[in-house]
N, C-alpha and C positions, 0 to 999 in steps of 0.2 A: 671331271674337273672343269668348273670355267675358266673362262679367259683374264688373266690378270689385269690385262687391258685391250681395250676395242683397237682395232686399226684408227681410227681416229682420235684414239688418247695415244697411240704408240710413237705418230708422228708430230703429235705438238713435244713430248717428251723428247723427241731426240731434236726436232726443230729448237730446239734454246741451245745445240750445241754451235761450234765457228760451222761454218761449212761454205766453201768454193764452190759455186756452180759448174758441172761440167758435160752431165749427158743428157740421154733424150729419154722419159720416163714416163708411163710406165715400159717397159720392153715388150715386145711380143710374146705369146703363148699360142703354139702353134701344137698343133693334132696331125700326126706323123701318119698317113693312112699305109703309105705301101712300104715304110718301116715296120709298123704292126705286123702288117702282113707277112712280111719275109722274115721276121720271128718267130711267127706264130702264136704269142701268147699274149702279155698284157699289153693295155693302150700307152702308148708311149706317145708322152707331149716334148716340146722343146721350148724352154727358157731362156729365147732369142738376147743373152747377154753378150752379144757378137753385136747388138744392134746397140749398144750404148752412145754411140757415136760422135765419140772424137778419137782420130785418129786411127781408125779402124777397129774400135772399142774393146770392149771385152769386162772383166770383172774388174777390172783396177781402176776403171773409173767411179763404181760404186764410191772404193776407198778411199782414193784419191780425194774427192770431196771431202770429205773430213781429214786426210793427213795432209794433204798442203795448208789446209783451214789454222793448223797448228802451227807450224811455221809462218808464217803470212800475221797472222797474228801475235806473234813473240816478234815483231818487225825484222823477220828474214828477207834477204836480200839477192839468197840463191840458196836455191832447194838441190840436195845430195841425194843421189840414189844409187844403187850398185847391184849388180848381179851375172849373168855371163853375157855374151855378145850378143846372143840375139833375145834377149829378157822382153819380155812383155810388158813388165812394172815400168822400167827404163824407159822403154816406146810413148805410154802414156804418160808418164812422167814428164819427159819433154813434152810434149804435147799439152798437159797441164799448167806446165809453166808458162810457154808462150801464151796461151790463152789468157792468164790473168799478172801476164808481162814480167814475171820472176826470172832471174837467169836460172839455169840449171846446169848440176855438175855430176857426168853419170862415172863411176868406179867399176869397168867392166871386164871380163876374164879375157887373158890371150889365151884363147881355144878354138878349135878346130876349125869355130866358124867366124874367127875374130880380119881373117887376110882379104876376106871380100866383102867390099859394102854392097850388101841386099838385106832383105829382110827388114826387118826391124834397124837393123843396125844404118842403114839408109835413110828410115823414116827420124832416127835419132839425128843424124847429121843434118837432115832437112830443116826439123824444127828449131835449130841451131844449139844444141846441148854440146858442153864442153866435154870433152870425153877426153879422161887418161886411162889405159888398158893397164893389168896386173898381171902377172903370174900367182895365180891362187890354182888351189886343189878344190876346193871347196866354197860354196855360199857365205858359208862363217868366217874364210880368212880376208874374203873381199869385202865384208863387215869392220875388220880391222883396217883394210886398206881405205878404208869412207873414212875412218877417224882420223887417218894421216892426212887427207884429202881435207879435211876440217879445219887441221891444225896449221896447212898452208897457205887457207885462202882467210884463215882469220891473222896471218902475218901480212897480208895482203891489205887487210885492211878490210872484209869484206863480212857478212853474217850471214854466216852458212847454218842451215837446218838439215839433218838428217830427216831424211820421211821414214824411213823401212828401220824401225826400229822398237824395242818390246815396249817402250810406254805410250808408243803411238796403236799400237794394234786394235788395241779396242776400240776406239775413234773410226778407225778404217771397217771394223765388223760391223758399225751401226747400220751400213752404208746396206748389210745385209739382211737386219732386220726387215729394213724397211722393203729388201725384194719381198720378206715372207709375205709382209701387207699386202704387196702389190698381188700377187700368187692367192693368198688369201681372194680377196674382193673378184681376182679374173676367173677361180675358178669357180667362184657361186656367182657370177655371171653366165658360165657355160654351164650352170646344172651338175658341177661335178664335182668329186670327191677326189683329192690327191692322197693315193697311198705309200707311196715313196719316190722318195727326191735322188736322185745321183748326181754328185758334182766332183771337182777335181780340187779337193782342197788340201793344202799344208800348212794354210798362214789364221790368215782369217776369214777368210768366206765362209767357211764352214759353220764355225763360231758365228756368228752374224744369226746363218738361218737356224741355227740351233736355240738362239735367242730368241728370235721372231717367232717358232715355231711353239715355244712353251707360254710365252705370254701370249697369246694369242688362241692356245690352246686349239690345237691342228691337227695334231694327233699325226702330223708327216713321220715315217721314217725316211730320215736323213741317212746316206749310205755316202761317207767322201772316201775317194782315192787317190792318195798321197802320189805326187809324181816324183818325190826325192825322200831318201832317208836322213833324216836327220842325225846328231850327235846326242840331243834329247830329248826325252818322253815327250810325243806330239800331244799325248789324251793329257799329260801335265800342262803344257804350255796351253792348249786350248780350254781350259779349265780354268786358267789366270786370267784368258783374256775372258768369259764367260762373268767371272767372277769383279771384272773391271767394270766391263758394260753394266751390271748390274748398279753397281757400286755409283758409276755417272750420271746414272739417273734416278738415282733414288730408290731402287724398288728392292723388295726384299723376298729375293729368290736364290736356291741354290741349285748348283749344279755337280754333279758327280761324273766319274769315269763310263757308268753305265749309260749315261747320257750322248756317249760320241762311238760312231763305230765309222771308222776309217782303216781302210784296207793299204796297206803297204806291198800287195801280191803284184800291182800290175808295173812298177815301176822297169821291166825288161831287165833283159842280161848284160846291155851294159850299159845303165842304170841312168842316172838324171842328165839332161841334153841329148839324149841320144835316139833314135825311133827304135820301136819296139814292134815286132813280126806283126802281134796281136792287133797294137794302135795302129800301124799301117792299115789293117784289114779290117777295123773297125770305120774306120776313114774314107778307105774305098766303098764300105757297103752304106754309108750315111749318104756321099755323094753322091751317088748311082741311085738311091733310091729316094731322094727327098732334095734332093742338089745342093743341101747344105755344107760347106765346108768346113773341117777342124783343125787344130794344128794339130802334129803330130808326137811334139814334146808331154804336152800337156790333154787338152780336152780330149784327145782320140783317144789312150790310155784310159781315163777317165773312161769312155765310151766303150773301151773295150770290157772296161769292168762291168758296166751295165750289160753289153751282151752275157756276159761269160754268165753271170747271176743269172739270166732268164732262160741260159742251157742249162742250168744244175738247178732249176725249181725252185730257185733263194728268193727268185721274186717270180711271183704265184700269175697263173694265167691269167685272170680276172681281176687283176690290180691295174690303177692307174697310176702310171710312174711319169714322173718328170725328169726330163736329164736340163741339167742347168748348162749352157752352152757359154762358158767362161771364156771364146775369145780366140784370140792369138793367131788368127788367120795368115799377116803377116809372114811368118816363118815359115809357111810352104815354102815360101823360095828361096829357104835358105836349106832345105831340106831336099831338093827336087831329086839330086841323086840318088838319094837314100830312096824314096818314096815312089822311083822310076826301077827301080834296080830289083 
């Protein structure tokens, strides 16, 4: 199959969208030598998305560029976001705000890690994000709590923009395309071949490089690891937004279910925010061996599922794999007991 379009037709196509400036690009592409090793089997590279660099980076600032572009654009005034207390979208969120002078208003959970400002929750009140906490059970009911959040600050007199929301998503995936490009070009700079990708996705990353990866025609398998369950079909919702990005730029490709393989096994026992035995140990043996640090909500999970895949032969000795490192460093210190204990 060729490529539907070159890396240099990919990014004049998405350059006509809004887009906020925010990180430092391209990221690094680093060759894990005594990771390799102490696995035994394929070359494991690292897609320094930790080095995006604002505010201790991570994947959200990919997105971020194009979903503040969206609000900022419809002349919003303060940009809404919401998620639990020590959220990574939130962190950079603020942090994107101040950068291009928007107020911002985060909708975050009273949970467990809601009573002590560290982590994230720290770097939020630095950048000076207004923050009201909720009692929610879930992601989806602090989605409802942003709409109340909306409907008080436009009584206020104010024009609030929600960013994390379904018509923005596709906007925010482009953000991932454009790593496939980057990834593309850096590994036919180093002579080499990428045979699967592992990342930690639920929203839109995933969707992004899934994008980038067929127009481009890459031939990656893509392997995401969902760190929360959702209420509905993830392979649906990353279908719409697949079927979005297409749709924004004109081109005329489909996507199917067969297209997305995302693992929902590594989310632990008790479940989203919380560390997991596996991610803890995944964690320690990336640090120890290559000094890199993960968080332990998100990218370590992720990481654990890449190891677990290359003990059970899912991904082959002699493959080059990429682990996409999405970030979130931050949240060790809100984690320290957990991760000490």
């Amino acid at each position: 199959m060729a490529p539907l379009l070159s890396c240099a037709e990919l990014r004049v196509s998405v350059s006509r969208l809004p887009r906020a400036p925010l990180g430092h690009f391209p990221t690094p592409l680093d060759f894990c030598s005594r990771l390799t090793d102490a696995l035994g089997g394929p070359r494991i590279f690292i897609k320094r998305d930790d080095c995006t660099g604002l505010a201790f980076g991570g994947n959200k600032v990919r997105q971020l560029e194009f979903t503040i572009a969206q609000g900022i654009r419809q002349g919003a005034d303060i940009l809404v976001g919401g998620a639990t207390s020590q959220s990574n979208h939130a962190r950079q969120l603020a942090a994107a705000c101040a950068r291009h002078g928007v107020d911002c208003a985060l909708v975050l959970m009273r949970d467990e890690k809601h009573t002590t400002i560290h982590g994230n929750l720290l770097i939020d009140e630095l950048m000076g994000a207004r923050i009201e906490f909720v009692d929610a059970d879930s992601l989806e009911e602090v989605d409802d709590a942003q709409q109340d959040l909306v409907h008080n600050l436009r009584s206020e007199g104010r024009r609030p923009f929600v960013v994390t929301q379904p018509s923005t998503r596709h906007f925010g995936a482009m953000g991932y395309a454009l790593c496939m490009a980057e990834l593309h070009d850096q590994a036919a700079r180093l002579g080499e071949r990428i045979d699967t990708l592992v990342v930690c996705s639920a929203s839109t990353t995933q969707p992004g490089l899934i994008f980038g990866n067929r127009l481009l025609d890459m031939g990656v398998r893509i392997i995401g690891v969902t760190p929360i369950h959702w209420s509905y079909d993830l392979k649906d919702a990353f279908q719409d937004v697949l079927q979005r990005m297409a749709e924004t730029i004109e081109l005329d490709v489909a996507f199917s279910a067969d297209d997305i393989i995302n693992l929902g096994s590594y989310v632990g026992p008790e479940g989203f925010g919380s560390c997991s035995p596996e991610g803890n140990e995944a964690l320690n043996l990336l640090a120890r061996t290559e000094g890199i640090l993960l968080d332990p909500i998100y990218s370590a999970k992720s990481f654990a599922g890449l190891v677990d895949l290359v003990e059970k032969g899912e991904i082959g000795p002699d493959e080059n794999v990429v682990f996409l490192h999405t970030g979130g460093t931050p949240t060790l210190f809100a984690y320290a007991d957990e991760l000490r204990g």
